[in-house]
mmCIF file of the N, C-alpha and C atoms, coordinates in Angstrom:
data_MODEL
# 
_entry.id   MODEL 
# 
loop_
_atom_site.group_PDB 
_atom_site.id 
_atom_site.type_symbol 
_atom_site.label_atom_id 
_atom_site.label_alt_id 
_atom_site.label_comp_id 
_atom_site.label_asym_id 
_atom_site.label_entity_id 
_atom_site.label_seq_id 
_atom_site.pdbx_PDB_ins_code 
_atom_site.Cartn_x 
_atom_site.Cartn_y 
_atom_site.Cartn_z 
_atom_site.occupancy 
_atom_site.B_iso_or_equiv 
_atom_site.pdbx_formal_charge 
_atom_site.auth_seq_id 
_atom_site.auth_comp_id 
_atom_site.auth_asym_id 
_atom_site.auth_atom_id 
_atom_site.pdbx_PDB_model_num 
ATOM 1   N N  . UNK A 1 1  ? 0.846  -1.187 0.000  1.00 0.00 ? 1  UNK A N  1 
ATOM 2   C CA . UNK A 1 1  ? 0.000  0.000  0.000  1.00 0.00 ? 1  UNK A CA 1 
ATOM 3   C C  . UNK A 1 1  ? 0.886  1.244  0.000  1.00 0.00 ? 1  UNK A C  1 
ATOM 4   N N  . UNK A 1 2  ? 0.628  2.356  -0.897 1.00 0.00 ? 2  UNK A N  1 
ATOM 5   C CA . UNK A 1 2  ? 0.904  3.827  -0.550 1.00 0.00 ? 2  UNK A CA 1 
ATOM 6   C C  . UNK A 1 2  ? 0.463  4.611  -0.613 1.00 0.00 ? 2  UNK A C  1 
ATOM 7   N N  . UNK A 1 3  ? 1.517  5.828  0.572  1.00 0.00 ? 3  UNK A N  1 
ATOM 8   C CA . UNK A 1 3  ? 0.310  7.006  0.530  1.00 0.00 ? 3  UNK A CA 1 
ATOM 9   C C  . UNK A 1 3  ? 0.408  7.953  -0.716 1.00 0.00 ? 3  UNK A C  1 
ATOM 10  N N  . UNK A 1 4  ? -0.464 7.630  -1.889 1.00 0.00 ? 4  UNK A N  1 
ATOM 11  C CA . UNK A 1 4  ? -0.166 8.116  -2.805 1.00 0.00 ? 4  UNK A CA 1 
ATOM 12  C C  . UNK A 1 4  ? 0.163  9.663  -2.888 1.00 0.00 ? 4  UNK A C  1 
ATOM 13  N N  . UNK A 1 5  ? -0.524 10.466 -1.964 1.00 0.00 ? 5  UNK A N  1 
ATOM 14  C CA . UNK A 1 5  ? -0.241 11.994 -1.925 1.00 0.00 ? 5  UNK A CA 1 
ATOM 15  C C  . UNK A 1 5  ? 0.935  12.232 -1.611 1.00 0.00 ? 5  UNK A C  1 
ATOM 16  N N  . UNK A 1 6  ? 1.796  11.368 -0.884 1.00 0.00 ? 6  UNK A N  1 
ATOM 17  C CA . UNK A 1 6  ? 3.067  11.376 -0.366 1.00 0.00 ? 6  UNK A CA 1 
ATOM 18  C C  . UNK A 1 6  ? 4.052  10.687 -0.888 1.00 0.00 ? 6  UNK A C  1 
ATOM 19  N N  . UNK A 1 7  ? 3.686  9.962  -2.226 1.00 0.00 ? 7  UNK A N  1 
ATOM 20  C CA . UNK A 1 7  ? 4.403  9.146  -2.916 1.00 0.00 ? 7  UNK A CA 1 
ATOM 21  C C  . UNK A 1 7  ? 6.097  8.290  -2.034 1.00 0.00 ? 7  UNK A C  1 
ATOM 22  N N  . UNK A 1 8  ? 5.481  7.949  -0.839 1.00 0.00 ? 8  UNK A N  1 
ATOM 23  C CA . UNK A 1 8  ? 5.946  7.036  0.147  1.00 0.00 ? 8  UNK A CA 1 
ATOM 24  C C  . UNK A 1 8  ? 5.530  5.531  0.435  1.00 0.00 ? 8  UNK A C  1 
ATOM 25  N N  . UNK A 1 9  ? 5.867  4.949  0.396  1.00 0.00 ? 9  UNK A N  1 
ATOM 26  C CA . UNK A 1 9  ? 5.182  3.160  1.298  1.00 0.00 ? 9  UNK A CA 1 
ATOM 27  C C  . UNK A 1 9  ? 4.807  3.403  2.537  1.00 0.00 ? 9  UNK A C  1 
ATOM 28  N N  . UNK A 1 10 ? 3.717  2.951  2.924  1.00 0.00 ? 10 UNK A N  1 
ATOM 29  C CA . UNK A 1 10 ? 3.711  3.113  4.463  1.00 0.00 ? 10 UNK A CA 1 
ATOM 30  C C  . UNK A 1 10 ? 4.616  2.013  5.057  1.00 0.00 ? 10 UNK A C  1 
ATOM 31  N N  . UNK A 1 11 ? 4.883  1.355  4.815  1.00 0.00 ? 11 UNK A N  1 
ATOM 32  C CA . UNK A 1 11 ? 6.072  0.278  5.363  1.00 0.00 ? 11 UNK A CA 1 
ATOM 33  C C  . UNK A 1 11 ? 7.220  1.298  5.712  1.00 0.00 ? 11 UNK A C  1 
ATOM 34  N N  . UNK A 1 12 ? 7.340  2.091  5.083  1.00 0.00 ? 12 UNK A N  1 
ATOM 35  C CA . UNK A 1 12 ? 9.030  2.639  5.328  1.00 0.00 ? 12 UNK A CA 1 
ATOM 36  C C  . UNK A 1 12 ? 8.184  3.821  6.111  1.00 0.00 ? 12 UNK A C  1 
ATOM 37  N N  . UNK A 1 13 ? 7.422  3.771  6.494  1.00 0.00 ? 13 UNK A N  1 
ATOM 38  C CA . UNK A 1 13 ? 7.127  5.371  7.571  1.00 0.00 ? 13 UNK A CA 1 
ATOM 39  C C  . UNK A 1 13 ? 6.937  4.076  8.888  1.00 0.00 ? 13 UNK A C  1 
ATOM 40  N N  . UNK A 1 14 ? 6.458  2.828  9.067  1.00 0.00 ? 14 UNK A N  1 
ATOM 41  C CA . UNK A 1 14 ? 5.926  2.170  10.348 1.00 0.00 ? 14 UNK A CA 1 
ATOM 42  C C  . UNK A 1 14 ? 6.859  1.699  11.044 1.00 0.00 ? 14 UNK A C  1 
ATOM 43  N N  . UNK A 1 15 ? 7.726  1.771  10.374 1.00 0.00 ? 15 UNK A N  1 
ATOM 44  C CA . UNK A 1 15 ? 9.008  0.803  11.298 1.00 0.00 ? 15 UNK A CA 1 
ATOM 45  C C  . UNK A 1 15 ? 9.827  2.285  11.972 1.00 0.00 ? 15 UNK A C  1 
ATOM 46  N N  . UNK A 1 16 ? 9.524  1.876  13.233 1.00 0.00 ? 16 UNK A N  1 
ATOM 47  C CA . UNK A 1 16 ? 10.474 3.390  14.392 1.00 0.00 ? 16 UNK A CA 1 
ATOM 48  C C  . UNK A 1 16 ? 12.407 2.851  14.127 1.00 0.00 ? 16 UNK A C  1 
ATOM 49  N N  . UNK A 1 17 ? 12.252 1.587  13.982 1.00 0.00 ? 17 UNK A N  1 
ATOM 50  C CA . UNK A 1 17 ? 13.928 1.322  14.094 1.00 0.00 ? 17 UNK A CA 1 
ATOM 51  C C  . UNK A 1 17 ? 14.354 1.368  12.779 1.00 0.00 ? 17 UNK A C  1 
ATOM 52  N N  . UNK A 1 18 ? 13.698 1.662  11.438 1.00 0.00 ? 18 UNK A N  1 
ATOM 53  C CA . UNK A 1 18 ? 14.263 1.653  10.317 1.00 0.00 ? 18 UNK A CA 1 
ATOM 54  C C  . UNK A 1 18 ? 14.120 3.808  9.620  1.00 0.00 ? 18 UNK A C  1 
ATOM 55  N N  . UNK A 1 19 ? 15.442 4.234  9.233  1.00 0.00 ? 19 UNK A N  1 
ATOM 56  C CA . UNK A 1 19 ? 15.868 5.246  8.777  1.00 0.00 ? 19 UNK A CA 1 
ATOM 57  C C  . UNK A 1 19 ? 15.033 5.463  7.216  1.00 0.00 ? 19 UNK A C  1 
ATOM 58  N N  . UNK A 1 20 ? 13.814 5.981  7.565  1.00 0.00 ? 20 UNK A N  1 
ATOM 59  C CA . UNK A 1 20 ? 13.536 6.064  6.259  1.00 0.00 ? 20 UNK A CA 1 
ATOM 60  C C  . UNK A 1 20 ? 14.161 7.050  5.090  1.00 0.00 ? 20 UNK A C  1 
ATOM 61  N N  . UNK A 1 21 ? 15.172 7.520  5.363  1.00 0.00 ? 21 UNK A N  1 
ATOM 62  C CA . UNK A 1 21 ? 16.214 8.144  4.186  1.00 0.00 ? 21 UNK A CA 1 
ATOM 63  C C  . UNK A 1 21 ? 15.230 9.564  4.181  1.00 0.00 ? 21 UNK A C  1 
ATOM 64  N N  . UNK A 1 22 ? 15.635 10.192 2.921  1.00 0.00 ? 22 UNK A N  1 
ATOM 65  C CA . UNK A 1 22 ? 15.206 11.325 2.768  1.00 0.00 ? 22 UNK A CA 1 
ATOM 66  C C  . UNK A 1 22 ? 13.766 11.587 2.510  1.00 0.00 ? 22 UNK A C  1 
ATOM 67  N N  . UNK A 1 23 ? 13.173 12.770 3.083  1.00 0.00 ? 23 UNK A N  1 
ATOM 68  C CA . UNK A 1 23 ? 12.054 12.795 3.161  1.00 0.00 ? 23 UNK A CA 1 
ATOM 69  C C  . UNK A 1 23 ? 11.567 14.300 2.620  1.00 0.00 ? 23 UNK A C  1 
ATOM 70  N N  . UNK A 1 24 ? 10.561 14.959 2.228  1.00 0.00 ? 24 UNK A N  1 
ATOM 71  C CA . UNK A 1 24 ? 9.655  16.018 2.061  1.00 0.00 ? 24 UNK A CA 1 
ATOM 72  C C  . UNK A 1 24 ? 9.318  16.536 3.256  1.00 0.00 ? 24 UNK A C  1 
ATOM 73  N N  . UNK A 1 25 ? 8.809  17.809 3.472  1.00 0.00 ? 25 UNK A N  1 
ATOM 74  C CA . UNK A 1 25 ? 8.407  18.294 4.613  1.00 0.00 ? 25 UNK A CA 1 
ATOM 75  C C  . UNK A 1 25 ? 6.802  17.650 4.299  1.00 0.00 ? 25 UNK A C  1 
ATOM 76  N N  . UNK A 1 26 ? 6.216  17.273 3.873  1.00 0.00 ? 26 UNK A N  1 
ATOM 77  C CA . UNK A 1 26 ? 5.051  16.760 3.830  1.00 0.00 ? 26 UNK A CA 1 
ATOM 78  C C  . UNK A 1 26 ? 5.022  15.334 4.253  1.00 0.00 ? 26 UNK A C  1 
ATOM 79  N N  . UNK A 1 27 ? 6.151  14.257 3.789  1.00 0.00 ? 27 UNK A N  1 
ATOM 80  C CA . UNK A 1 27 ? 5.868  13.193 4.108  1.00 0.00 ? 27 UNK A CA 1 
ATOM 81  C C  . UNK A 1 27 ? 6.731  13.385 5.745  1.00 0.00 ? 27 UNK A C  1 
ATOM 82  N N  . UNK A 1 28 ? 7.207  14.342 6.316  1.00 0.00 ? 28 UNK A N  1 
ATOM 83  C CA . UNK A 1 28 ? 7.948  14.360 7.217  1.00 0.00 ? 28 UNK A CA 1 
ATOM 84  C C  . UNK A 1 28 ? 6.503  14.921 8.364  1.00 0.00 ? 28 UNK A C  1 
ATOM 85  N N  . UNK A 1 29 ? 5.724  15.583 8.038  1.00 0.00 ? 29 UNK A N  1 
ATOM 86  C CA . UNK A 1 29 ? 4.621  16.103 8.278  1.00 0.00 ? 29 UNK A CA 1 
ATOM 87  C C  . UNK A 1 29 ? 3.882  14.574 8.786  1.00 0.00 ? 29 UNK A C  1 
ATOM 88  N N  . UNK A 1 30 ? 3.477  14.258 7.837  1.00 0.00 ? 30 UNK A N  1 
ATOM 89  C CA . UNK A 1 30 ? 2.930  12.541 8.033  1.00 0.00 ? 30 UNK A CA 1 
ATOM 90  C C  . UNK A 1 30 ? 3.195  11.828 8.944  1.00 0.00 ? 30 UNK A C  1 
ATOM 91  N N  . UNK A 1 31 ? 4.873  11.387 8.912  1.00 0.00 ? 31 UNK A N  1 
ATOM 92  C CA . UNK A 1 31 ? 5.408  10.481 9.925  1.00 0.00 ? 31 UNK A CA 1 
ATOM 93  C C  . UNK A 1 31 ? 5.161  11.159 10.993 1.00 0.00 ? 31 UNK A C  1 
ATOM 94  N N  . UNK A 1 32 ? 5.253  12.570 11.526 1.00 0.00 ? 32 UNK A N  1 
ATOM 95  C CA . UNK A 1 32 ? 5.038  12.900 12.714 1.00 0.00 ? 32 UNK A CA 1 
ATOM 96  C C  . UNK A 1 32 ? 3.832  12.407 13.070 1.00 0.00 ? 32 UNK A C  1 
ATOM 97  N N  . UNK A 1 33 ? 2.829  12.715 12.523 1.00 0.00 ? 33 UNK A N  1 
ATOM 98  C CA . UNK A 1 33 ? 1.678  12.041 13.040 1.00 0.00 ? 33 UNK A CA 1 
ATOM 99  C C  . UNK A 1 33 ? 1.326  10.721 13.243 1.00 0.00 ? 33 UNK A C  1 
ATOM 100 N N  . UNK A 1 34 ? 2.041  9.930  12.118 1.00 0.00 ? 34 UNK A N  1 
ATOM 101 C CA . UNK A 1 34 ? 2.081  8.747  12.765 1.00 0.00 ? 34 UNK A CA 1 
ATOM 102 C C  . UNK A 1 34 ? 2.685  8.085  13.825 1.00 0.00 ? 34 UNK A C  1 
ATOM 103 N N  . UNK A 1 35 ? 3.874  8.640  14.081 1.00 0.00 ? 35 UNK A N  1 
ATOM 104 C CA . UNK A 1 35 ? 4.508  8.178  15.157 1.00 0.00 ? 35 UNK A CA 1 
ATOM 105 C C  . UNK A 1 35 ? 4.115  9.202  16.493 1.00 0.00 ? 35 UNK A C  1 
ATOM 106 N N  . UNK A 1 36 ? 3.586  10.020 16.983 1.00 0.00 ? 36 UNK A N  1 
ATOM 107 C CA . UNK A 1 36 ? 2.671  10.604 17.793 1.00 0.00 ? 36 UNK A CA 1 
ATOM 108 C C  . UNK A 1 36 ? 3.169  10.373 19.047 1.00 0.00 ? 36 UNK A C  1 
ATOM 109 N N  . UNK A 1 37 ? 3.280  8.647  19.577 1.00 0.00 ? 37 UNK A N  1 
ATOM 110 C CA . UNK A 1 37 ? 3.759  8.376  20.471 1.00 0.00 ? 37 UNK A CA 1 
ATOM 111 C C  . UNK A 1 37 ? 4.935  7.877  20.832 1.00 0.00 ? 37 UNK A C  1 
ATOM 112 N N  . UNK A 1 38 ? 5.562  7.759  19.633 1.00 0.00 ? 38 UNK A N  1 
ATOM 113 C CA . UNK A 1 38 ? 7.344  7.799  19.712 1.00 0.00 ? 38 UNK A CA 1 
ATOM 114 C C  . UNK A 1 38 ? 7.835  9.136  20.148 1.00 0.00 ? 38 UNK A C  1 
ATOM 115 N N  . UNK A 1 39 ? 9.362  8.762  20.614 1.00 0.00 ? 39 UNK A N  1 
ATOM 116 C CA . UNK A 1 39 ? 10.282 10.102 20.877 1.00 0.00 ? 39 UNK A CA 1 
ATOM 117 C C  . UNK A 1 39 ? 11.162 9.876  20.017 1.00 0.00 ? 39 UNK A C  1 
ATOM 118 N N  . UNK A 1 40 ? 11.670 11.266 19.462 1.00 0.00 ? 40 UNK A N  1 
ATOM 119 C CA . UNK A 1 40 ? 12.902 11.202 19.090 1.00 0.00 ? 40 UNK A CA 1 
ATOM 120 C C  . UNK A 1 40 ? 14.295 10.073 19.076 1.00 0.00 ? 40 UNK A C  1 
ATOM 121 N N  . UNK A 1 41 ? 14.348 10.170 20.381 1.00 0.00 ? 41 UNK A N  1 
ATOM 122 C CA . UNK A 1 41 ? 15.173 9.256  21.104 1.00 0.00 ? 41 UNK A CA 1 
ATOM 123 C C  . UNK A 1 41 ? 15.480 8.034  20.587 1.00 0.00 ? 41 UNK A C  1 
ATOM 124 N N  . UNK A 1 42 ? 13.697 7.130  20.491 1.00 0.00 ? 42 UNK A N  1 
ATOM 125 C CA . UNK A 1 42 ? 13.856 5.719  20.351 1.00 0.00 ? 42 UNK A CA 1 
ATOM 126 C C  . UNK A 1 42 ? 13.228 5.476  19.162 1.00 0.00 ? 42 UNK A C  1 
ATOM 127 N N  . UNK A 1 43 ? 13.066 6.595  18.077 1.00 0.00 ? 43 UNK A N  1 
ATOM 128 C CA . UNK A 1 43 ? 11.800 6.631  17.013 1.00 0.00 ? 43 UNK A CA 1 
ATOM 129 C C  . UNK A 1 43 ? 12.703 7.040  15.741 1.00 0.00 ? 43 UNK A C  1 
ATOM 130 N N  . UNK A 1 44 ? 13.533 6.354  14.608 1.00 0.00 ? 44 UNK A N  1 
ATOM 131 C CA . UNK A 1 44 ? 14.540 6.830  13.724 1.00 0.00 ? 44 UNK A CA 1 
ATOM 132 C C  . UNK A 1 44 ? 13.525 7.702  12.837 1.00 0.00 ? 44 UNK A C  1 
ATOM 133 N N  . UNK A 1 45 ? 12.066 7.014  12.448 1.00 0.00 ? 45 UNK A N  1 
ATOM 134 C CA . UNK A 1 45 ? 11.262 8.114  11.619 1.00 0.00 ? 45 UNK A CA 1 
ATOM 135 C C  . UNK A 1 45 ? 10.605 9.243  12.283 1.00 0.00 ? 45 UNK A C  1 
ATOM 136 N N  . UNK A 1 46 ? 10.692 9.228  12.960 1.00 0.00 ? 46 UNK A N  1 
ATOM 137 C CA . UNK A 1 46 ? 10.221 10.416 13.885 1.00 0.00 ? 46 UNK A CA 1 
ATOM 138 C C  . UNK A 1 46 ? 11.561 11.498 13.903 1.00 0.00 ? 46 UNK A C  1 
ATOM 139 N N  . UNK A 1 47 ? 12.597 10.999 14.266 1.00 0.00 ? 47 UNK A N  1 
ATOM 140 C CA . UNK A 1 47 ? 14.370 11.624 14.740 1.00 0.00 ? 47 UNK A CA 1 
ATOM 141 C C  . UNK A 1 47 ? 14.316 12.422 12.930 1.00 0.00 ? 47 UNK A C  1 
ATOM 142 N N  . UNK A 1 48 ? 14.017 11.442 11.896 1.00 0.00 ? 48 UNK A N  1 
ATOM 143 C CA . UNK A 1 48 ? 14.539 11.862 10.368 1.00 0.00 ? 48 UNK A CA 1 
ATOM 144 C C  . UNK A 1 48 ? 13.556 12.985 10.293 1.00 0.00 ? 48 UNK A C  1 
ATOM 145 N N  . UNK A 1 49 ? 12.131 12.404 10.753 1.00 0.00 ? 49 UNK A N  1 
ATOM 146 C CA . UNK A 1 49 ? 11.095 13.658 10.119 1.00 0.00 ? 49 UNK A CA 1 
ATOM 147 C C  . UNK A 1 49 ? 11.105 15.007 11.267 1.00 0.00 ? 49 UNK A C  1 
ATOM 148 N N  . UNK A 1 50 ? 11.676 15.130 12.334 1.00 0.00 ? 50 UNK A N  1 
ATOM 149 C CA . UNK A 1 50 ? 11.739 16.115 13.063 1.00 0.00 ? 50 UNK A CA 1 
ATOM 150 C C  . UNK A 1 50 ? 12.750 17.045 12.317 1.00 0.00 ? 50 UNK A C  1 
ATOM 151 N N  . UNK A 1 51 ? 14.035 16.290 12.115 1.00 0.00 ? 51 UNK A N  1 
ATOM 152 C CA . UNK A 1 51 ? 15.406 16.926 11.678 1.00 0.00 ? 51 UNK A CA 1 
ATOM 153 C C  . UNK A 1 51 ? 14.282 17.205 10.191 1.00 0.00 ? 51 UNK A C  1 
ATOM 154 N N  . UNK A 1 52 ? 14.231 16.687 9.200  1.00 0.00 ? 52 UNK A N  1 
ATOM 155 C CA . UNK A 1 52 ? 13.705 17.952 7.672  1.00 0.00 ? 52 UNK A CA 1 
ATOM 156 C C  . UNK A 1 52 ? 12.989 18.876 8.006  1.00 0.00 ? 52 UNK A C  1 
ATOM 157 N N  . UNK A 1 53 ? 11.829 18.999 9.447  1.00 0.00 ? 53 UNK A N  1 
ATOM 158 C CA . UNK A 1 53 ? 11.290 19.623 9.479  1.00 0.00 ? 53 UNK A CA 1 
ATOM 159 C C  . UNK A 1 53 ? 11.843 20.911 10.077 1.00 0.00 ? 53 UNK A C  1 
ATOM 160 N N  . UNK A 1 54 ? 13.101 21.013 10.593 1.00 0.00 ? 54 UNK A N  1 
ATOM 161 C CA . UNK A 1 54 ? 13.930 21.747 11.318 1.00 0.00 ? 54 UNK A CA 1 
ATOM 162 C C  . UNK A 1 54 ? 14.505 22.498 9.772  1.00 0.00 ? 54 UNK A C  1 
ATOM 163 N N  . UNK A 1 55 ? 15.035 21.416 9.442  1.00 0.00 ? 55 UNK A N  1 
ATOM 164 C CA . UNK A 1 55 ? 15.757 21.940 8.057  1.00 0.00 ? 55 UNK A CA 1 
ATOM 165 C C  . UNK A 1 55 ? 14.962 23.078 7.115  1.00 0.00 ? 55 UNK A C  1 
ATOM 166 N N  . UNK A 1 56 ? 13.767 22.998 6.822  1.00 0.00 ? 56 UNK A N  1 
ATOM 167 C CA . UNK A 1 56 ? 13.077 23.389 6.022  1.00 0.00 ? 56 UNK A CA 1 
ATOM 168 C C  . UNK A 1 56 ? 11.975 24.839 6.778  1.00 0.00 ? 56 UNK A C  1 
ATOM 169 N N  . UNK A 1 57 ? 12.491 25.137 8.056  1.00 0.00 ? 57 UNK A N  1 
ATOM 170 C CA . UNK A 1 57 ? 12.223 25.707 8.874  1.00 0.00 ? 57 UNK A CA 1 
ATOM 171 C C  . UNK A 1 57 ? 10.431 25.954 9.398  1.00 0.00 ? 57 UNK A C  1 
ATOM 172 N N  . UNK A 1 58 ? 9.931  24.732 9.184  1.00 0.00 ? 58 UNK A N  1 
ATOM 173 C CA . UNK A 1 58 ? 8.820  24.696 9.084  1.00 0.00 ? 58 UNK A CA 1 
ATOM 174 C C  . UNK A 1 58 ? 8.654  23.855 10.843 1.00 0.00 ? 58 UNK A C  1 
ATOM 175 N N  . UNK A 1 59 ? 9.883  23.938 11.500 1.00 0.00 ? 59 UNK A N  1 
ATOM 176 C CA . UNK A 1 59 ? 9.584  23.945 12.800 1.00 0.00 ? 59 UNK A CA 1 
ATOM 177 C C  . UNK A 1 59 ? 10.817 24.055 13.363 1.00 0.00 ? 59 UNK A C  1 
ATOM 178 N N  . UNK A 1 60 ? 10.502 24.844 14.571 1.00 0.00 ? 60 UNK A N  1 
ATOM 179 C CA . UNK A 1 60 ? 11.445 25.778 15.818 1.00 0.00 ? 60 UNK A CA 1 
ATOM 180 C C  . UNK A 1 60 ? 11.560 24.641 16.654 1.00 0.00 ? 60 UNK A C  1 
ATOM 181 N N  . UNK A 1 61 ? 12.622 24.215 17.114 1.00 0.00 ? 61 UNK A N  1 
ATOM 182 C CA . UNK A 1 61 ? 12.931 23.536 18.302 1.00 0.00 ? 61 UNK A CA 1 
ATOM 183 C C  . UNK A 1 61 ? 13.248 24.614 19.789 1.00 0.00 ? 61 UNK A C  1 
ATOM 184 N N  . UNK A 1 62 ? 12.490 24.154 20.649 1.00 0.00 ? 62 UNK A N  1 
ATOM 185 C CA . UNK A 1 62 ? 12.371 24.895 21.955 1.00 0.00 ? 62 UNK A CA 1 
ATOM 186 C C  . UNK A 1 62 ? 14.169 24.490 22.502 1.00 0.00 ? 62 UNK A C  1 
ATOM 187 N N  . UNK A 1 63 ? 14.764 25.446 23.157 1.00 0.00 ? 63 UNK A N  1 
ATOM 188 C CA . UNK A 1 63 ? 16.204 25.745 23.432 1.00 0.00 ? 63 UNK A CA 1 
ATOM 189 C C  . UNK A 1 63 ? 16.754 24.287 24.479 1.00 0.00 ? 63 UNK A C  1 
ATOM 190 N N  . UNK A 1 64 ? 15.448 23.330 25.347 1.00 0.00 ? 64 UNK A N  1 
ATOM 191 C CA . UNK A 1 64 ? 15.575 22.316 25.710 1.00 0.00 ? 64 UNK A CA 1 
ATOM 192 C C  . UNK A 1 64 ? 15.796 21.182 24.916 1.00 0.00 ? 64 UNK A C  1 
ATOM 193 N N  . UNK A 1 65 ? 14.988 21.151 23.409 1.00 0.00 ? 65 UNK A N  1 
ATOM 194 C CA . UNK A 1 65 ? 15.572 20.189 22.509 1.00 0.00 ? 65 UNK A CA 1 
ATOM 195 C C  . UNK A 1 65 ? 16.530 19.828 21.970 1.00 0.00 ? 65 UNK A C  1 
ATOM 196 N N  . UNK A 1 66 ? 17.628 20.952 22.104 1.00 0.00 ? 66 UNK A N  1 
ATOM 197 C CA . UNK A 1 66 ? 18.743 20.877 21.500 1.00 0.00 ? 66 UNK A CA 1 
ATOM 198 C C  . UNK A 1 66 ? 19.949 20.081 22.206 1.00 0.00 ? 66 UNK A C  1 
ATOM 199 N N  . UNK A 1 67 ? 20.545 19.628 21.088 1.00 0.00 ? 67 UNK A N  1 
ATOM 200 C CA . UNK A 1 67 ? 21.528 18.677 21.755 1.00 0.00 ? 67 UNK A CA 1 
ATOM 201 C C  . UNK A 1 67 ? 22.975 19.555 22.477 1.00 0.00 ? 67 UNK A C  1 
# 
């Protein structure tokens, strides 16, 4: 199955331990929501889609997020 608007697999957004490579701020948009209840921390699609979304400045990290 894919999300065709996002021209992604959902297989490569469900797995938290697999790096889904490069992403869109839209499909990066997505994974956030799907992973909802992952962290950063223990969540590689969540960690990838936070970082493009940083990149693309379509989100501010609060001065505690930072490494």
């Amino acid at each position: 199955m894919q999300l065709t608007s996002l021209n992604m697999h959902i297989a490569v957004l469900s797995r938290c331990r697999r790096d889904p490579g490069v992403m869109t701020a839209e499909q990066a948009h997505a994974a956030m929501q799907l992973h909802l209840d992952c962290t950063v921390q223990t969540c590689k699609v969540r960690r990838r889609a936070r970082a493009t979304l940083v990149e693309e400045g379509r989100c501010v990290l609060d001065e505690r997020a930072l490494p």
